[in-house]
Structures are given as structure tokens and as C-alpha cells.
MIGU-609876 format. One record per residue: residue number from 0; residue in three letters; x, y, z of N, C-alpha, C in turn. Coordinates in Angstrom, 3 decimals. Layout:
! MIGU-609876
  pos  code    n.east   n.north      n.up   ca.east  ca.north     ca.up    c.east   c.north      c.up
  NUM   ALA         X         Y         Z         X         Y         Z         X         Y         Z
...
! end
This chain:
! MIGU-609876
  pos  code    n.east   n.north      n.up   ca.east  ca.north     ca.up    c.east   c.north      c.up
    0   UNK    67.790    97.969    68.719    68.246    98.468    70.017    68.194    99.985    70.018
    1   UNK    67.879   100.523    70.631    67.786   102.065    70.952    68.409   102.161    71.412
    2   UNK    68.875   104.252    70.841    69.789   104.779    71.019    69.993   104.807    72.738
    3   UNK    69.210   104.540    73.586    69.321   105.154    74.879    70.565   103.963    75.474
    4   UNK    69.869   102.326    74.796    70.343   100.964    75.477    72.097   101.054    75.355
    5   UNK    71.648   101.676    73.750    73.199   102.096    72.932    74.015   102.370    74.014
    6   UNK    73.735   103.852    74.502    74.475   104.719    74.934    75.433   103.783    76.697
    7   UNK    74.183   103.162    77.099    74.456   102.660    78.686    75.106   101.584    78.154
    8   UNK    75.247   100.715    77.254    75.853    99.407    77.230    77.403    99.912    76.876
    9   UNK    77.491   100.779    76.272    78.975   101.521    75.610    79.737   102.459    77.104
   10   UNK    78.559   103.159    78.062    79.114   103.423    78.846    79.670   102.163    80.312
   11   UNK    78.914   101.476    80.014    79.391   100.183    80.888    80.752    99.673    80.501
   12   UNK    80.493    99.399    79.472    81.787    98.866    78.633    83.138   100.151    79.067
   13   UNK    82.483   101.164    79.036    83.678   102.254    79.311    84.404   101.881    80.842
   14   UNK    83.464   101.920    81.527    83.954   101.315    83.072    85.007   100.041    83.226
   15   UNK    84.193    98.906    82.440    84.919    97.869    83.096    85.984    97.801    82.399
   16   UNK    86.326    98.337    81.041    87.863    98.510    80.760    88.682    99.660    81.357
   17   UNK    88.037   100.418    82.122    88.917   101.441    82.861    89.580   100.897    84.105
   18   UNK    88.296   100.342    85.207    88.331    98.849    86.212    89.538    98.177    85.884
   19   UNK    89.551    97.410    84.208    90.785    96.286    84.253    91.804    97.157    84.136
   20   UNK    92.012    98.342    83.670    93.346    99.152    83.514    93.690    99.357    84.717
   21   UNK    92.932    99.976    85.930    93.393   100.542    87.003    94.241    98.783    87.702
   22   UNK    93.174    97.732    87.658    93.711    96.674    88.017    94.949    96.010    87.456
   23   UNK    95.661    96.950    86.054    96.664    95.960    85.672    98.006    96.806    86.607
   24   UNK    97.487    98.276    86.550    98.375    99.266    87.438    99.029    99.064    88.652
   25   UNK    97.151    98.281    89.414    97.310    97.893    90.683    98.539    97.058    90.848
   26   UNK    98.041    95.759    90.149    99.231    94.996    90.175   100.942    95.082    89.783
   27   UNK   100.934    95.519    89.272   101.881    96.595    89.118   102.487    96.590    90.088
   28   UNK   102.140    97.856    90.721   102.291    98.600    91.982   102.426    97.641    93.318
   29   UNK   101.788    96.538    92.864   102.011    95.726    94.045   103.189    94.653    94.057
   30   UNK   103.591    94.625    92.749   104.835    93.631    92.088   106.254    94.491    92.265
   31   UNK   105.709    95.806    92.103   107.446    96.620    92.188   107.864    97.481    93.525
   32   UNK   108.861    97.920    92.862   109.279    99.118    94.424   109.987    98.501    94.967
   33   UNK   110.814    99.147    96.004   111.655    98.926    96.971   111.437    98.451    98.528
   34   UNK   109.788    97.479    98.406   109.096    97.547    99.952   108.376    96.204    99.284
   35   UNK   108.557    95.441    98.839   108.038    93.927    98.069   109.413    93.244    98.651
   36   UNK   108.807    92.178    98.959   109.935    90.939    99.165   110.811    90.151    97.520
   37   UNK   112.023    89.895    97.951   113.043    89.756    96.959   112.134    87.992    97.371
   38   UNK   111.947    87.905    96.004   111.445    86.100    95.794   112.665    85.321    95.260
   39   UNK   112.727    83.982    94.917   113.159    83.356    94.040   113.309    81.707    94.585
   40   UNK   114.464    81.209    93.851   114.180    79.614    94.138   116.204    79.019    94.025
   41   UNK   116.322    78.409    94.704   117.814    77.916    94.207   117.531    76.264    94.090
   42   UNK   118.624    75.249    93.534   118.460    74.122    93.395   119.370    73.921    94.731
   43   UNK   119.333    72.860    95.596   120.235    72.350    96.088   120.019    70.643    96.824
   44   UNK   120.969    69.768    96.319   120.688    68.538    96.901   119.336    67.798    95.823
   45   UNK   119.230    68.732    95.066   118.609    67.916    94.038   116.792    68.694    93.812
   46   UNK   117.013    69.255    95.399   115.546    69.766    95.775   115.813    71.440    95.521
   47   UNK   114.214    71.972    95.195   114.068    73.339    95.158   113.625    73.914    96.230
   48   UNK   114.495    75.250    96.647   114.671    75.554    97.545   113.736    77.071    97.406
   49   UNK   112.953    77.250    97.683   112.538    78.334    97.581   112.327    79.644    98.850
   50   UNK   112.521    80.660    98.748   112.513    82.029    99.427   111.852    83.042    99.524
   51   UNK   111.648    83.937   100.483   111.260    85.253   100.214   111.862    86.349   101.367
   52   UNK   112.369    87.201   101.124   113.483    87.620   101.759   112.524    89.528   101.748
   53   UNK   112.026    89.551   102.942   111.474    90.218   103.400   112.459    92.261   102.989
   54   UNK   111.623    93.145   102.717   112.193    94.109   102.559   111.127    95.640   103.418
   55   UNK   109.813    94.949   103.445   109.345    95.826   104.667   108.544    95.223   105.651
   56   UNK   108.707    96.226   107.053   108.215    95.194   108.379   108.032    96.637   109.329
   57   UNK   106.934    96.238   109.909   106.549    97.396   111.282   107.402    97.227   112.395
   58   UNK   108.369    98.598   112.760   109.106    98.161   113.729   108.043    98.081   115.316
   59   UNK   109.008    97.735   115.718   108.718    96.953   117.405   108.491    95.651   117.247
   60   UNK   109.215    95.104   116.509   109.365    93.792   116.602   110.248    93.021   115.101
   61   UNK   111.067    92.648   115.724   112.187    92.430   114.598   111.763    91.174   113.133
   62   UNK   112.315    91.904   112.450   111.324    91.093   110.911   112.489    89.551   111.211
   63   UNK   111.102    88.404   110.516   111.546    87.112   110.833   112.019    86.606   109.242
   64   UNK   113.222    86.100   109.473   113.653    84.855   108.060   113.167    83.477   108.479
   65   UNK   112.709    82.652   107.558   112.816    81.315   107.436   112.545    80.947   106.294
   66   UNK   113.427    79.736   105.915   113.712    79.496   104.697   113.741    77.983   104.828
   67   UNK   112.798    76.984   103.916   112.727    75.540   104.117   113.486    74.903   103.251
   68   UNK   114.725    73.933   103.682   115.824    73.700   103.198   116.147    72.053   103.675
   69   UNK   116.866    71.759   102.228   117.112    70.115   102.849   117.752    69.793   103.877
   70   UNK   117.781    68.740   104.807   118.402    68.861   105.942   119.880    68.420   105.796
   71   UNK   120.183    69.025   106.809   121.659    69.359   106.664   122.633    70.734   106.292
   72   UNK   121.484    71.285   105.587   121.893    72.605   104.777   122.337    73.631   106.352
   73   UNK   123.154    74.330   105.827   123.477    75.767   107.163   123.259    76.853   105.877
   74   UNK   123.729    77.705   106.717   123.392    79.533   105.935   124.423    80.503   106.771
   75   UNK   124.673    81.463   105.792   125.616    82.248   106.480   124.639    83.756   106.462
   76   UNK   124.909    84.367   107.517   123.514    85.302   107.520   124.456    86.952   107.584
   77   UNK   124.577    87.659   107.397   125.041    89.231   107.284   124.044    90.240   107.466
   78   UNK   124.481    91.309   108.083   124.206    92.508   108.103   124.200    93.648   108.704
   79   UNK   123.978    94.838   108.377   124.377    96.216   109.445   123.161    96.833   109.201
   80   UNK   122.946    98.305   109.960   122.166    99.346   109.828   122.592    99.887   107.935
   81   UNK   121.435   100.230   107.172   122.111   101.147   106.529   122.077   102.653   106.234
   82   UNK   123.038   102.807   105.355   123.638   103.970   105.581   124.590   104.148   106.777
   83   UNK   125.097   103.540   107.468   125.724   103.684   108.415   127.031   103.325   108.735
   84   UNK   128.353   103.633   109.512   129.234   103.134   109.407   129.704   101.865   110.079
   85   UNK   128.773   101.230   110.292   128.660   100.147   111.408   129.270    98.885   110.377
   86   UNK   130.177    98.165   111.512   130.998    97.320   111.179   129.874    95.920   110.429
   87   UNK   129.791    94.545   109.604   129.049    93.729   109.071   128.753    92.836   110.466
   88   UNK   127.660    92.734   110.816   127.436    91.630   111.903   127.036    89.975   110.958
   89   UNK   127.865    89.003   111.355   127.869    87.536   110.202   127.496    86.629   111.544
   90   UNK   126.690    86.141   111.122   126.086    84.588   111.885   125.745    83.488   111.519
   91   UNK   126.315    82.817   111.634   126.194    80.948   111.252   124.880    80.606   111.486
   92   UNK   124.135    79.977   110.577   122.542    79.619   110.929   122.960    77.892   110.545
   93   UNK   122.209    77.048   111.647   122.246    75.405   111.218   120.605    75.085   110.805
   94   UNK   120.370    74.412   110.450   119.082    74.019   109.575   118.597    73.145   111.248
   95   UNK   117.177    73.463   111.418   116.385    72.920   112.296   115.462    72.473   111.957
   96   UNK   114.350    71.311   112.149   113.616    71.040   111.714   113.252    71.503   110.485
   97   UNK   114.284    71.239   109.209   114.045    71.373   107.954   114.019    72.764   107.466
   98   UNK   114.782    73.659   108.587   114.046    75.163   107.975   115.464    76.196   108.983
   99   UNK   116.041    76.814   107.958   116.510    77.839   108.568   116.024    79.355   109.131
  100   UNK   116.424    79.550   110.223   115.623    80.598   110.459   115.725    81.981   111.523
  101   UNK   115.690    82.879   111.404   117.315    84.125   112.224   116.053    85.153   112.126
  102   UNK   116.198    86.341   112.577   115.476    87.601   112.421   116.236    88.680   111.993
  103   UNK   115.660    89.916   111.533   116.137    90.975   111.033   116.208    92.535   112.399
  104   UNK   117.098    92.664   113.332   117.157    93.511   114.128   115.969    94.625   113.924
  105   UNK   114.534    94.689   114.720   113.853    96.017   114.636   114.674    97.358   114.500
  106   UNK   114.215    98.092   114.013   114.734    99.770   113.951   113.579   100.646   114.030
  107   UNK   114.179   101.842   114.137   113.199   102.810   114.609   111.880   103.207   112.853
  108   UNK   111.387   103.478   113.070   110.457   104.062   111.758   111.530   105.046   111.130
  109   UNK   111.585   104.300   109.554   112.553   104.819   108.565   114.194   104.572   108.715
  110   UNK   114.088   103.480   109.690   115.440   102.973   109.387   115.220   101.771   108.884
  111   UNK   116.577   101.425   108.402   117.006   100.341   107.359   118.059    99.520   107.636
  112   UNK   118.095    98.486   107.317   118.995    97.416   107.538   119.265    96.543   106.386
  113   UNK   120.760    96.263   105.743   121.054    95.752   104.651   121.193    94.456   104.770
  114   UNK   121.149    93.253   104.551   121.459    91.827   104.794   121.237    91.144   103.471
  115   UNK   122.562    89.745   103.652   122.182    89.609   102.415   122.558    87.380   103.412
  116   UNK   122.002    86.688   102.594   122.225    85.430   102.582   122.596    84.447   102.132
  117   UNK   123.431    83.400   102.443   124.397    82.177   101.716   123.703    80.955   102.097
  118   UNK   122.838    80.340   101.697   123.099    78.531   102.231   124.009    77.886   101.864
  119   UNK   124.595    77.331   102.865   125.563    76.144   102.680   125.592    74.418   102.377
  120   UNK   126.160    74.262   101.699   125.815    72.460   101.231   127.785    72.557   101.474
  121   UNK   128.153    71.762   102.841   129.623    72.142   102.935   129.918    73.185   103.079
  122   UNK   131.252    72.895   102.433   131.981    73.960   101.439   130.964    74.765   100.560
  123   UNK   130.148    74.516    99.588   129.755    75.140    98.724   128.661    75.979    98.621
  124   UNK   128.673    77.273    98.370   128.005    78.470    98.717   127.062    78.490    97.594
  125   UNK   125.478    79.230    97.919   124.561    79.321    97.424   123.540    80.802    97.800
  126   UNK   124.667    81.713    97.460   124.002    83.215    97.969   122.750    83.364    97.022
  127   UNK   121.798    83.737    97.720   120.250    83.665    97.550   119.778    85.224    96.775
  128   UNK   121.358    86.450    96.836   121.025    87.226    95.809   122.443    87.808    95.953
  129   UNK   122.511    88.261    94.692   123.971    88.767    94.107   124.022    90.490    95.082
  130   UNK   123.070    90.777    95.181   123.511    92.234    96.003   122.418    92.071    97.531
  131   UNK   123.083    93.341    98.261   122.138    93.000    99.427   120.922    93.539    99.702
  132   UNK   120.446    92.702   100.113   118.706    93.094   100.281   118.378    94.395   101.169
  133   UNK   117.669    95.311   101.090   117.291    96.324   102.038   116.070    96.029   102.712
  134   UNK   115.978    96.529   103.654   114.511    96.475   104.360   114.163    97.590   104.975
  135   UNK   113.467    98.388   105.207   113.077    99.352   105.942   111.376    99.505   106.581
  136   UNK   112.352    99.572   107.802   111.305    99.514   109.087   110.135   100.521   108.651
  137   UNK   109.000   100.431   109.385   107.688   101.509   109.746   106.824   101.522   110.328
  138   UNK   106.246   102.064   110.565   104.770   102.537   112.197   104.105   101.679   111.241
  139   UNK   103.057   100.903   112.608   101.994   100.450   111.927   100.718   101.200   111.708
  140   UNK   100.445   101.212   110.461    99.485   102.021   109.798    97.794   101.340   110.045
  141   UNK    96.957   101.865   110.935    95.785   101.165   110.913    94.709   100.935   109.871
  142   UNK    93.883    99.638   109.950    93.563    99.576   108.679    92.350   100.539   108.091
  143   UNK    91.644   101.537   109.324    90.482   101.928   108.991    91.611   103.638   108.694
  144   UNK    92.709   103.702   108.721    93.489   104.318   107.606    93.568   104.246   106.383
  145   UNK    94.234   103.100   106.159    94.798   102.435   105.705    94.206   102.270   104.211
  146   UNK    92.769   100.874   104.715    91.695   100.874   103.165    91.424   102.147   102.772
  147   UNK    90.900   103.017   103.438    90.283   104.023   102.387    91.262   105.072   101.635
  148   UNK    92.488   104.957   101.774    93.548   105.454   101.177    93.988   104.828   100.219
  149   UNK    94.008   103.698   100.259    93.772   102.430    98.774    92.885   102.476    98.179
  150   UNK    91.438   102.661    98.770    90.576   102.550    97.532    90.093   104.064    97.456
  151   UNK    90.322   105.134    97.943    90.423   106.171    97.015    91.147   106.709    95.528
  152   UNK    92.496   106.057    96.622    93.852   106.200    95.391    93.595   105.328    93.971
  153   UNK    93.281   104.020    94.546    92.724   103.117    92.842    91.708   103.730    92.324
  154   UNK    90.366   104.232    92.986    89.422   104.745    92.281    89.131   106.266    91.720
  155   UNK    90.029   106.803    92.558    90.920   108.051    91.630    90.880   107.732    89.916
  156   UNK    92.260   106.507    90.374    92.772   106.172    88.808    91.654   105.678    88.050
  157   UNK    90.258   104.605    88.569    89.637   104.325    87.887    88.926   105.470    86.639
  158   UNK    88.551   106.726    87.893    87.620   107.715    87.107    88.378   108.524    85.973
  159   UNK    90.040   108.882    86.475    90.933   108.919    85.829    90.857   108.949    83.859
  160   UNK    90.577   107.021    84.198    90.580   106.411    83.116    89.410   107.037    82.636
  161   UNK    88.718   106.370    83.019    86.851   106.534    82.276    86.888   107.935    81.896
  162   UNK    87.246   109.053    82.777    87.312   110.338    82.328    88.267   110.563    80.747
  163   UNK    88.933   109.945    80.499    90.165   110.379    79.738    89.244   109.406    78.138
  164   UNK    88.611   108.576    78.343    87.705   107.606    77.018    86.290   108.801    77.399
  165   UNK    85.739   109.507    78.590    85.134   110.105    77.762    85.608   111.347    77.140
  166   UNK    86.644   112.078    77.354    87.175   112.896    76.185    87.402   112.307    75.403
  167   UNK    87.885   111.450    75.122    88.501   110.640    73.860    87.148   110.516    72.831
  168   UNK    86.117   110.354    73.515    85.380   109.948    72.785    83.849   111.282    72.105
  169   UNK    84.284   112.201    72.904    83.791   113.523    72.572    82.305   113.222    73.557
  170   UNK    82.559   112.460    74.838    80.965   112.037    75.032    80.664   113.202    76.401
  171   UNK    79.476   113.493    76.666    79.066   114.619    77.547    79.604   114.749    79.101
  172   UNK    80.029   113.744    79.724    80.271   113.947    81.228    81.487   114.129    80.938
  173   UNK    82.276   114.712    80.343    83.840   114.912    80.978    84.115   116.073    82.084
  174   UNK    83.322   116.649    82.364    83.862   117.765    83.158    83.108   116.901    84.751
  175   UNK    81.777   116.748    84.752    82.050   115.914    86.051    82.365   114.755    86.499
  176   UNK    82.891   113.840    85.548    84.036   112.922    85.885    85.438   113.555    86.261
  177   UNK    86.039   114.920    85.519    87.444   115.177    85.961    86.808   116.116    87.421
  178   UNK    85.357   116.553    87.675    85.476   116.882    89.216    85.630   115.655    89.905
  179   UNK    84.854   114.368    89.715    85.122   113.121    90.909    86.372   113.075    90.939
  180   UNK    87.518   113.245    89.815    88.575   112.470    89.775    89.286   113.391    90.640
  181   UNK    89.365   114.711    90.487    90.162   115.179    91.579    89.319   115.283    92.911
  182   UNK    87.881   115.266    93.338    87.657   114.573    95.006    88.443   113.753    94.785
  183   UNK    88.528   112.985    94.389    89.053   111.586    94.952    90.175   111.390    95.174
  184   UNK    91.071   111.856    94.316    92.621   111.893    94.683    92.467   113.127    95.429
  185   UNK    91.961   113.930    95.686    92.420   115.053    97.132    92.023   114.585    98.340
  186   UNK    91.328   113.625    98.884    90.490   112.690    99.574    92.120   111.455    99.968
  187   UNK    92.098   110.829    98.857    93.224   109.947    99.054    94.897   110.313    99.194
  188   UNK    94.799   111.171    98.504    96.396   111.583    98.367    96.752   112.849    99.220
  189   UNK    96.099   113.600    99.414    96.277   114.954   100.550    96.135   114.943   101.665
  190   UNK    94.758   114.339   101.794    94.054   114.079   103.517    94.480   112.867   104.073
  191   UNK    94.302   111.634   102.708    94.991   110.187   103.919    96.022   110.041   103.710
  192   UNK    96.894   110.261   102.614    98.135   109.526   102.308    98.988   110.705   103.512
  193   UNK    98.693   112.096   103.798    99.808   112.429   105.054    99.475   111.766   106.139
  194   UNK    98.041   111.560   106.548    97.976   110.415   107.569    98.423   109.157   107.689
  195   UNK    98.373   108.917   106.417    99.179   107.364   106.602   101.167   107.294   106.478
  196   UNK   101.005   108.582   106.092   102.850   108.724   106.471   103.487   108.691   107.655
  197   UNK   102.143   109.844   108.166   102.361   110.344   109.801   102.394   108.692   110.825
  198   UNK   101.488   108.048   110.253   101.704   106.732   111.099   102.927   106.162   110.710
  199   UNK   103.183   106.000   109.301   104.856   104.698   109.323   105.484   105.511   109.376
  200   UNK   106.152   106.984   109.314   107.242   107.185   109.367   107.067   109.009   110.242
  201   UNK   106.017   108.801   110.937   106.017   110.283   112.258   106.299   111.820   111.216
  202   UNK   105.828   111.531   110.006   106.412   113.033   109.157   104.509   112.794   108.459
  203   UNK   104.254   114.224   108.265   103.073   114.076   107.388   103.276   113.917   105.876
  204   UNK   104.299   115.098   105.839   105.062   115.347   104.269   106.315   114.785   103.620
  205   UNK   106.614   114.291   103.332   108.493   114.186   102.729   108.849   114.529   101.345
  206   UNK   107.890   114.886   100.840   108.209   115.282    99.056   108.693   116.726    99.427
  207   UNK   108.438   117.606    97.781   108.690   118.638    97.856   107.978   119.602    98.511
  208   UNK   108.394   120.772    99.052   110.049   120.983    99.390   110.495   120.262   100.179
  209   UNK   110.229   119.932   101.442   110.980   119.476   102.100   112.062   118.114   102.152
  210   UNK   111.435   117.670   100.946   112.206   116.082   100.858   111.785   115.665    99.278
  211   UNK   112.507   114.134    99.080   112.398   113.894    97.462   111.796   112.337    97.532
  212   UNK   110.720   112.559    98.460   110.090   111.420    98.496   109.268   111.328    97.129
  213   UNK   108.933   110.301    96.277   108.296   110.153    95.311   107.177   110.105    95.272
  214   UNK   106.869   109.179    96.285   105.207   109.233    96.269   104.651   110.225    96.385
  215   UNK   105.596   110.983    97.528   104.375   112.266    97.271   104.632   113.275    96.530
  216   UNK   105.670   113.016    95.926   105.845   114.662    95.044   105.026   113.695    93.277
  217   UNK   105.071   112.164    93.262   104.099   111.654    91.840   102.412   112.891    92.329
  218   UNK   102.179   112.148    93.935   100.857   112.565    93.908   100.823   114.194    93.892
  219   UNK   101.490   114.937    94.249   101.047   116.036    94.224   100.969   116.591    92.565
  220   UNK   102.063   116.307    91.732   102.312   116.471    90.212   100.704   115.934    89.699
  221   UNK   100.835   114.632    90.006    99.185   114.182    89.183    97.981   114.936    89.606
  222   UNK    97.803   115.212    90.772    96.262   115.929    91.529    96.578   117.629    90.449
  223   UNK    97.554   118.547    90.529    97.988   119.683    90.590    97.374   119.830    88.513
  224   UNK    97.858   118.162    87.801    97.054   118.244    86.069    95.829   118.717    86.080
  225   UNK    95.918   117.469    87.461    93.614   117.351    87.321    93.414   118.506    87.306
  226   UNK    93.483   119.340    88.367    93.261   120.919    89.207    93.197   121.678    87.507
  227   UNK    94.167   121.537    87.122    94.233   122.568    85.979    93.637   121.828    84.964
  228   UNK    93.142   120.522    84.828    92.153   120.143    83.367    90.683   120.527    84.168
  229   UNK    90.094   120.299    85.682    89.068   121.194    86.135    89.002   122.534    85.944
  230   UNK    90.010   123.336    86.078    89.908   124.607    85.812    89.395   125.085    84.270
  231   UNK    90.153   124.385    83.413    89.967   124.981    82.018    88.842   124.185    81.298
  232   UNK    88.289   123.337    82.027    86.706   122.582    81.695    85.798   123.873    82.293
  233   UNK    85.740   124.256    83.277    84.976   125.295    83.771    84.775   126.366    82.671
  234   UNK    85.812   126.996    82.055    85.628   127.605    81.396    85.210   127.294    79.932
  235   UNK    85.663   126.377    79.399    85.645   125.835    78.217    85.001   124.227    78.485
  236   UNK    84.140   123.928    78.477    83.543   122.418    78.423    84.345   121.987    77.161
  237   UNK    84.256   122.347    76.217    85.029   121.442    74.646    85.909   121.453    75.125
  238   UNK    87.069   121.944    75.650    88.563   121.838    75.350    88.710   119.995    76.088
  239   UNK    88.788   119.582    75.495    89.451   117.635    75.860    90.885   116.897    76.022
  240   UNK    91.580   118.296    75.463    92.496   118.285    76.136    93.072   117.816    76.961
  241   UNK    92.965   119.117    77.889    93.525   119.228    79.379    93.118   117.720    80.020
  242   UNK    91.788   116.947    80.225    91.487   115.316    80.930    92.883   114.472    80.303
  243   UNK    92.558   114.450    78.772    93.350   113.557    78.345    94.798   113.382    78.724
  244   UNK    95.720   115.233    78.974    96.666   115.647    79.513    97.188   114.928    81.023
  245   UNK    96.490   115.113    81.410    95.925   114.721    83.093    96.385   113.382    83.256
  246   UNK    95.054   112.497    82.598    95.582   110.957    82.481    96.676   110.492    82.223
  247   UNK    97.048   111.122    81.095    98.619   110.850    80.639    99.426   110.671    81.489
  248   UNK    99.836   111.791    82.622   100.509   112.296    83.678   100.130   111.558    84.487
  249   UNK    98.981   111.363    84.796    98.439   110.490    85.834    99.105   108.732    85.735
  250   UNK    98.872   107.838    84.496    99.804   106.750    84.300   101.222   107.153    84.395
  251   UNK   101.581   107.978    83.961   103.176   108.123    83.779   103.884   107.678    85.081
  252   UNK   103.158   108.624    86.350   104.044   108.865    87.615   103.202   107.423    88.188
  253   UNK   102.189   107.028    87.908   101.583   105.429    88.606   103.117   104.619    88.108
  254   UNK   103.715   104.545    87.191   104.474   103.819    86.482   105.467   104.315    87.581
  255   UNK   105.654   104.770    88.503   107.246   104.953    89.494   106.846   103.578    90.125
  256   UNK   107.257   103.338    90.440   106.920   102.139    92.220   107.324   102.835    92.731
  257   UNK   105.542   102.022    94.168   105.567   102.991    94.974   107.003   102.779    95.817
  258   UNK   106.498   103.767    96.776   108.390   103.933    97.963   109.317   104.189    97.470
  259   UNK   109.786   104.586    96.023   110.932   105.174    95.822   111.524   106.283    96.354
  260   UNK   112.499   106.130    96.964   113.035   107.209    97.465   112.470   107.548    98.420
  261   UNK   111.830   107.219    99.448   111.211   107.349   100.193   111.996   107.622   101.797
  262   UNK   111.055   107.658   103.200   111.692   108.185   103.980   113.036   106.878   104.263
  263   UNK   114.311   107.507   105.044   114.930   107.130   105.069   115.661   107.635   106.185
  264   UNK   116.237   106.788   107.490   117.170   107.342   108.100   118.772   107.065   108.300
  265   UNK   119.574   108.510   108.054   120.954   108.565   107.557   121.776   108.308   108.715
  266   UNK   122.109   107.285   109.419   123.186   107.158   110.583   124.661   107.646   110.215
  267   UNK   124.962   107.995   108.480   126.703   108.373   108.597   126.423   110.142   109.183
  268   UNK   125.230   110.937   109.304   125.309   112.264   109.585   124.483   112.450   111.166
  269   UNK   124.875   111.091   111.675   124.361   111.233   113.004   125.885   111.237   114.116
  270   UNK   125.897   111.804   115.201   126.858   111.433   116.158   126.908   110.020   116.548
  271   UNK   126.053   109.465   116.558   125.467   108.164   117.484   127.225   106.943   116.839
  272   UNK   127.342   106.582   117.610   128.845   105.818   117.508   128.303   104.438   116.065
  273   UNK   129.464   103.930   115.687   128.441   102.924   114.598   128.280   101.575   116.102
  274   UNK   127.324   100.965   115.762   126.522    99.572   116.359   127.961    98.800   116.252
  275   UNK   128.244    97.687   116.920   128.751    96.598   116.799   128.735    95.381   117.518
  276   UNK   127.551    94.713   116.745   127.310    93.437   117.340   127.887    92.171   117.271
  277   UNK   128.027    91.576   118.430   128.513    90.466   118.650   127.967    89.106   118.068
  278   UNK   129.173    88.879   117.267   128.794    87.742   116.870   127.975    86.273   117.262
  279   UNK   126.610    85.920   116.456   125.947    85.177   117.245   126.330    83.227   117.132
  280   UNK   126.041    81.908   117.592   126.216    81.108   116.772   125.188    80.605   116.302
! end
């Protein structure tokens, strides 16, 4: 085999283990955070009862529960705005055609609503999670937004990777792999990700300074490595460093889930009186 076949079969190989890394991230990212639905399963009546208890939803139109349950079963349903001083609104749910089922009050983009849920067998209670669930509302984000802000942001991380095995490996493209890698995250994380804020939550920015949103103060920290492992490749091609540096930083802050800390609106520092809704049956 010649050195040339050598070289392309080893750089292939470099890809598709960079590919499965970015993909174990992905998933990841798609399993955690504070904007994934609370799953799980309870026993009751002998049968498994299973759930998913919604935690993000586009407002203008109020997020839906239903939950398929043996018949007979009821549910006790709770909740307020949060952050707010608003009294607990509680509603009796009866099982209908095999399935309980209530909605979550719309709110404006970046508000939140706490609720938490009980099925009933009788008397005997079967709360579906020990603390209460959050949800927070947001603009709907269009999708020709939307994709290319995802697959910049993953393929960022892909080149990321591949960039960081070819320093590792002392092999010749590291300096224009760490230029794709920062197009690409300045492409995804600067230009779309404020557009796609500006749609769910009407702000372009919320990190630093102005706010302690995570996502964007991870992305600005990770792009700001690259910037400076491009810079000191310019001058110095050997130094391997600075990529490897980069990557590092680059997994570290992938490792937040996304939406932490994210936008949020505070009703205890508003005038607005607290809500108090009437109990439904």
C-alpha cells in the first residue's frame, strides 16, 4: 500500500471518529438541560403508566399534558407563574377515554410556569416527580433559522475534533482546519445563534455583559480559544498547542447543557399584581 493510500485511509479514519465524537456530544446535548421533557414510568393497578411532562413549548398556544392511564385513575394537577408571587392554581383532572389530560397556561417568551402532578388510585397518591417541573415558554424559531445553526454549531465541533488529532498527531493541515473551525462557529454561534435568540426570546444577546446566559457566554469563551489558537498558528505553524487548547475548552463548555441559565422572566420585580386563578373542575 502506498504511502499516499496510507495517508487518505488514516485521514478518513480521522473524520469518522471525530463525526462519532461530535455525535456522542450531540446526544448529549439533546438528553440534558433544563428544556428536555422530565420522562419516566409509575406502576399503578398493576399496569405501567408511562409520561412525559413537557418543559419547553412556543408560546401562543398553551403547552398540552396527556398522560395514558388505567381507567378510573384521576390526577391532581398544580401550578403558578414562576418566580412569581402568585398564589398555587390546583385542579382535579378525571381520566377520559383512558387518558388524562389539562394544558399548561401560554406565557409570554421567557416566561415560566412551575407545575408539578399526582395520579390518583382513590385515596392513594402517585406524584409523577418529587420536585416541580419548570417549563419555559419561547418565539417560534423558523426552521430555515433554525437547521443551519445546528449544523454549523455540530460541524464546528466536528472540525474542532479532527483539528485537535491533527495536532495531536503532528500532521500538516492544522492551521487550516483551526481557520474552518472558527468560520464555522462564527457563522453558527455569532451570526445565527443571536438570530435564533432574537426569535424565542426578542433579545439578540443575554450572556456577558449583559446577562449570565450560558449558552452564550460557553459560545463566546470557545470561539474567543479558537481566535487565539488561529492567531498564534499564523505566526508559528509548529506551536500545537494552542488547537489542542481550544478543543479542550471547546468539550469542556459543550459539557454545560444547553439553556442553562438562560433567558428568564422575573414577575417578583415586576409591579404587575400576582395572577390568581380560579379553580377549575
Amino acid at each position: 500500500m502506498s504511502k499516499n493510500v496510507k495517508n487518505i485511509l488514516k485521514s478518513v479514519a480521522l473524520w469518522i471518529a471525530s463525526i462519532l465524537l461530535m455525535a456522542a456530544f450531540a446526544v448529549y446535548q439533546r438528553t440534558t438541560g433544563p428544556t428536555y421533557p422530565v420522562r419516566g414510568k409509575v406502576t399503578i393497578k398493576g399496569e405501567t403508566v408511562k409520561y412525559k411532562l413537557l418543559r419547553s413549548h412556543d408560546t401562543g398556544i398553551d403547552a398540552p399534558v396527556e398522560i395514558q392511564v388505567p381507567e378510573g385513575i384521576t390526577a391532581v394537577y398544580r401550578y403558578k407563574r414562576f418566580k412569581s408571587h402568585d398564589e398555587w392554581t390546583t385542579i382535579n383532572l378525571e381520566e377520559k377515554d383512558g387518558k388524562i389530560s389539562t394544558v399548561i397556561p401560554q406565557q409570554p417568551p421567557a416566561g415560566k410556569v412551575e407545575y408539578q402532578i399526582a395520579l390518583m388510585d382513590g385515596e392513594k397518591s402517585y406524584p409523577l416527580t418529587d420536585e416541580v417541573v419548570i417549563i419555559r415558554f419561547k418565539g417560534s424559531v423558523p426552521d430555515f433559522v433554525l437547521i443551519p445553526h445546528i449544523f454549523f454549531m455540530f460541524f464546528a465541533m466536528v472540525f474542532g475534533i479532527r483539528t485537535s488529532f491533527e495536532a495531536i498527531l503532528n500532521r500538516r493541515n492544522t492551521y487550516r482546519l483551526t481557520s474552518l473551525t472558527v468560520v464555522l462557529m462564527f457563522i453558527g454561534g455569532l451570526i445565527l445563534g443571536p438570530i435564533v435568540q432574537k426569535y424565542a426570546f426578542d433579545a439578540y444577546w443575554t450572556g456577558w455583559p449583559w446577562g449570565h446566559d450560558l449558552t452564550d457566554n460557553k459560545t463566546i469563551v470557545g470561539f474567543l480559544f479558537w481566535v487565539i489558537a488561529w492567531l498564534v498558528l499564523r505566526k508559528k505553524p509548529d506551536n500545537k498547542t494552542w488547537p489542542i487548547v481550544a478543543m479542550i475548552v471547546m468539550l469542556a463548555v459543550y459539557l454545560i447543557p444547553h439553556s442553562v441559565l438562560g433567558s428568564e422572566i422575573d414577575h417578583t420585580k415586576s409591579s404587575q399584581t400576582p395572577v390568581k386563578t380560579e379553580q377549575k373542575p
